[in-house]
N, C-alpha and C positions, 0 to 999 in steps of 0.2 A: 525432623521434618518441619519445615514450615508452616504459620499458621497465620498468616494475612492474607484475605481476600487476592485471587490474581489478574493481574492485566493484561488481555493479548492486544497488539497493537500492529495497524496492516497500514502500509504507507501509500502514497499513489506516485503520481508520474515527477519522474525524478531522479526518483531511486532505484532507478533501473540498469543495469551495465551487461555487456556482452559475459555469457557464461553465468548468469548468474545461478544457483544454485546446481553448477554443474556435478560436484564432489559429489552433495548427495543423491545426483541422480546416477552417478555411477554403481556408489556403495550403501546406499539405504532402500530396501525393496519398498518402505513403506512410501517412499518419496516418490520412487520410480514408476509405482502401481499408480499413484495417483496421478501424475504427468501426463502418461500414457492413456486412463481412461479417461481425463479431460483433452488432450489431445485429439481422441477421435471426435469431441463434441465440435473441435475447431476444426479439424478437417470438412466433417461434413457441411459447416456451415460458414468460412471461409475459405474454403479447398487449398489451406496450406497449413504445414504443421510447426507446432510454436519448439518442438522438441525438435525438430532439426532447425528451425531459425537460432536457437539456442545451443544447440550442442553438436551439430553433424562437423568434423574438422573441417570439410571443404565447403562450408557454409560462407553465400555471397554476405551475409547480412556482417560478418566478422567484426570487420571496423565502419560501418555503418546502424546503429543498433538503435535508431531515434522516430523511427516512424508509429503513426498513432496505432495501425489497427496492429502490430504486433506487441507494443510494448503495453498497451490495453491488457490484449491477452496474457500476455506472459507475465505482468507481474500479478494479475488474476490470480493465476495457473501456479505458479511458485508459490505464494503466498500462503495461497489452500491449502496443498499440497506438505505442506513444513508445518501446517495448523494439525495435519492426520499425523505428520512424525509426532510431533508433540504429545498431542492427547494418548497415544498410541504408547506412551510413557510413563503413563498415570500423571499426566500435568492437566486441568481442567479450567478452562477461564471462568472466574466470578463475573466478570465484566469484560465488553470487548469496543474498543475504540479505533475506529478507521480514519485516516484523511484523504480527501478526494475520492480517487479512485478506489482505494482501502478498502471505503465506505460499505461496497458490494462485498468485498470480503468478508464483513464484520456481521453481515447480514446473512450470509450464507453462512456462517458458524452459528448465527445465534438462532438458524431455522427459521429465518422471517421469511427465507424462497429458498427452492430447489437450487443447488445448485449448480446444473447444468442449465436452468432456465436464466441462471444470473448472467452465467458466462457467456450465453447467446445475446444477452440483451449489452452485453460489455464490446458484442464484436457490431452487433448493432448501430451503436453509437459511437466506434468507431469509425465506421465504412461513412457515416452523416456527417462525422465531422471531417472527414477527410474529400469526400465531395462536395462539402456546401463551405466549407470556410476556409479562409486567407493562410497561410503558411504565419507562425507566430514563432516568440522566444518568451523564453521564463528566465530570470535572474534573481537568482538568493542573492541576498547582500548582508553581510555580519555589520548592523551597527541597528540602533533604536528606530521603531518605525515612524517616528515625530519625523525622522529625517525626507523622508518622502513626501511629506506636506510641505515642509523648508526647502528643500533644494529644486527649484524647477528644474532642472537640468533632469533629473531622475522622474520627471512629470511626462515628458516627449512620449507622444503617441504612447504613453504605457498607463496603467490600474495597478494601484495595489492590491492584491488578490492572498495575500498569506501572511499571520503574524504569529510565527511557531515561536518564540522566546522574546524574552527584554534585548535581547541583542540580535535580532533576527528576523526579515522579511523578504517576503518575494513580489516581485511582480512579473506584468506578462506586460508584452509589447508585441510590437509589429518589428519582424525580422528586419526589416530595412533601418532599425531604431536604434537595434542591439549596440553598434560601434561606438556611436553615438554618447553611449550610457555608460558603456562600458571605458570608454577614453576616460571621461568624466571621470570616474570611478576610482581607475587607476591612479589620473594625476592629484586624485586628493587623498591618496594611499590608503583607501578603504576595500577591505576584501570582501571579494565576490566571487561568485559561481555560474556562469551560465549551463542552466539547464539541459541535459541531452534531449529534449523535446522535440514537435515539429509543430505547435500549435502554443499559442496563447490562453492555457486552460484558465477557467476562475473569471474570465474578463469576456467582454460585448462581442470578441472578438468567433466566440463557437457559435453566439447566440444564432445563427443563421440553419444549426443542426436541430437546434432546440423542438422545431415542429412534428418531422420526420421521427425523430426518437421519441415523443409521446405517444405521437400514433403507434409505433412500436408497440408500445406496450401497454396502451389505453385500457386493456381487459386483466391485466397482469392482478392477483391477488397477494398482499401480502400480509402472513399470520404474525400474532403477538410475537413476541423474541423470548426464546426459551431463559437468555440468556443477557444479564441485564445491558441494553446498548447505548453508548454514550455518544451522540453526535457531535462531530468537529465542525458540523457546519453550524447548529445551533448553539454548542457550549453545553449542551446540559444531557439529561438522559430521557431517551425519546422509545414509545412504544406502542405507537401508531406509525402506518407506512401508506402514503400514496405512491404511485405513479412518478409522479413529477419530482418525489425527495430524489429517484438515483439520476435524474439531471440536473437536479441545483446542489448537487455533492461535486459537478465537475465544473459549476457554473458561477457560484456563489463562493465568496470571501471563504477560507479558511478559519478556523475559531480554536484551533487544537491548545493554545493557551488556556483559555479559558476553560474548556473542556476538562485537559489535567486539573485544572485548578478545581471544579466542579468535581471531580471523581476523590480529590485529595481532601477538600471540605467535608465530603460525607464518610469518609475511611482511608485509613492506611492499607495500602497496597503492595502489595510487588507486580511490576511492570515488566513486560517480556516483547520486547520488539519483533515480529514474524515478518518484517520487511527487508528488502535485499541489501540496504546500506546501513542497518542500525541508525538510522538519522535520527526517526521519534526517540529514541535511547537517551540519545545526545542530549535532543530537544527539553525532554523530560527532566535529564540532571539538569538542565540550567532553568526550566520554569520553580523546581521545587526546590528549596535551600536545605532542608534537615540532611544528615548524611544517609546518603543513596547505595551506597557500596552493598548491599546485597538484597539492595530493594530494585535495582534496573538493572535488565541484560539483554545481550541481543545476542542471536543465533550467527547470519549470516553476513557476510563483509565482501568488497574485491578482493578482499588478501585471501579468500578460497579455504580457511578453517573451519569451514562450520562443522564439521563434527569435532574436531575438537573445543568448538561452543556449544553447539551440541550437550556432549560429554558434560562440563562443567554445568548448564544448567542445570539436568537431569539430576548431579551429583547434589549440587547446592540446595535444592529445593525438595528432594526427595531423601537424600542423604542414605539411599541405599545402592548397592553395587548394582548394576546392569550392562551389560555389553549392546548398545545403543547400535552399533555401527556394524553392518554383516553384508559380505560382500555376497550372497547367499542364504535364502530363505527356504526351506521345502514346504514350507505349509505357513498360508495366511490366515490371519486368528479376524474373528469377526471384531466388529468395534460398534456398540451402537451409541448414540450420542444425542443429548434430549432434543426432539424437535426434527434428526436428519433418517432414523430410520436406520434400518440395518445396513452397514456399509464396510465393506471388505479391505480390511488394508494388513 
């Protein structure tokens, strides 16, 4: 069994693709249970469901999967939901780090808010930014982020807004920018990623939502974190909550650098990625140089394995037999977890 401090890690918009956590929602009731009863919170408060946006075959959203208030929600909704598979394991986070959107994730595990009150305030701030701001693009680019102060070409109507590795940054622009940057890009054969997004997260470009979503939740309280929580937006570990930290987690610069960096100066960890691409995973092997081989993992991918990642971390870090994955359950075991209260998975 393992005996380093551990690290859950919740990603934000990005990392999102059609189907994602579809397997487990077929074959793990714990997963299924929790979809379903966060699902009805989005029904009743956007009157559509993230479990057929995500999983119904004759779903319009299919090859279209980029829009703010559903990918808001559903990678919420996934995230959490894979946090209840987890613990439901005997896996426990020492510490939990989000980016961006994550951010609400990491908070809802660490009991700093309810988390059906998080998820309302995630579709919230969706519906604001999707009414009050311009249509946007995000582009990861694989090379140092000096390079974006040197190259004006990569300046055009866009912010630097993320610096996940020595080799790694994002920015956001104005759609009409994208080709632009990306021609660029190509002809100096540096690889890049356009973001499945519909907005320019991180840059001036939401800042028009920004009012709407405080009112929001101007009265919202938020309790100490059960659970120690490391901010990507500050770098460091944070446990005081206003208001205004879950709109400058979607608004403000990315720091997750720095952040690992800060969680790896005070302890050695194992890190476990609960986001839908494994990206922090990635991100992580390449900010920390000692070898990582059984100190990062991640669950869920496109290539649709997570239970057989799943399987393997449960295996790795508890090193006792368990049958994880059941296509049938007759009876749900309580689960209580410090700070959320008795919750049924």
């Amino acid at each position: 069994m393992h005996q380093l401090p551990v690290v859950f890690m919740f990603s934000g918009q990005g990392s999102h693709y059609n189907r994602m956590g579809e397997s487990l929602y077929r074959t793990n009731s714990v997963f299924r249970y929790w979809m379903d009863e966060l699902d009805k919170v989005c029904i009743a408060a956007a009157d559509f469901s993230v479990v057929d946006v995500l999983y119904a075959h004759n779903s319009q959203f299919k090859q279209d999967f980029c829009r703010t208030l559903h990918t808001h929600t559903a990678l919420f909704m996934v995230q959490y939901s894979l946090f209840q598979v987890i613990i439901n394991t005997g896996i426990k986070p020492d510490r939990v780090i989000g980016t961006s959107l994550g951010e609400f994730v990491s908070a809802a595990v660490a009991g700093v808010c309810d988390v059906n009150k998080l998820l309302r305030d995630i579709i919230n701030q969706a519906k604001f930014i999707e009414k009050n701001c311009p249509d946007g693009a995000m582009i990861s680019v694989l090379a140092e982020s000096n390079k974006y102060k040197q190259i004006s070409q990569l300046q055009c109507n866009s912010e630097l807004v993320a610096i996940n590795s020595d080799n790694n940054f994002v920015i956001a622009t104005e759609a009409a920018s994208v080709k632009y940057i990306t021609s660029y890009l190509k002809d100096e054969g540096i690889v890049f990623q356009v973001l499945q997004v519909s907005h320019g997260f991180h840059s001036s470009a939401i800042d028009m939502a920004q009012k709407s979503y405080l009112e929001s939740v101007s009265k919202r309280q938020f309790k100490f974190p059960v659970v120690k929580y490391v901010s990507s937006m500050h770098g460091w570990e944070l446990s005081k909550f206003e208001p205004e930290y879950f709109w400058n987690v979607v608004r403000k610069p990315i720091c997750f650098k720095q952040a690992v960096k800060f969680i790896d100066n005070s302890e050695k960890c194992v890190y476990i990625d609960l986001g839908p691409s494994g990206t922090l995973a990635g991100f992580v092997k390449k900010i920390l140089s000692d070898n990582l081989t059984e100190r990062v993992y991640s669950v869920m991918s496109p290539f649709f394995d997570d239970e057989k990642q799943l399987t393997r971390v449960h295996a790795q870090l508890l090193s006792s037999p368990s049958k994880l994955i059941t296509k049938k359950r007759t009876k749900m075991k309580s689960y209580v977890f410090p700070g959320q209260g008795s919750q049924f998975v």
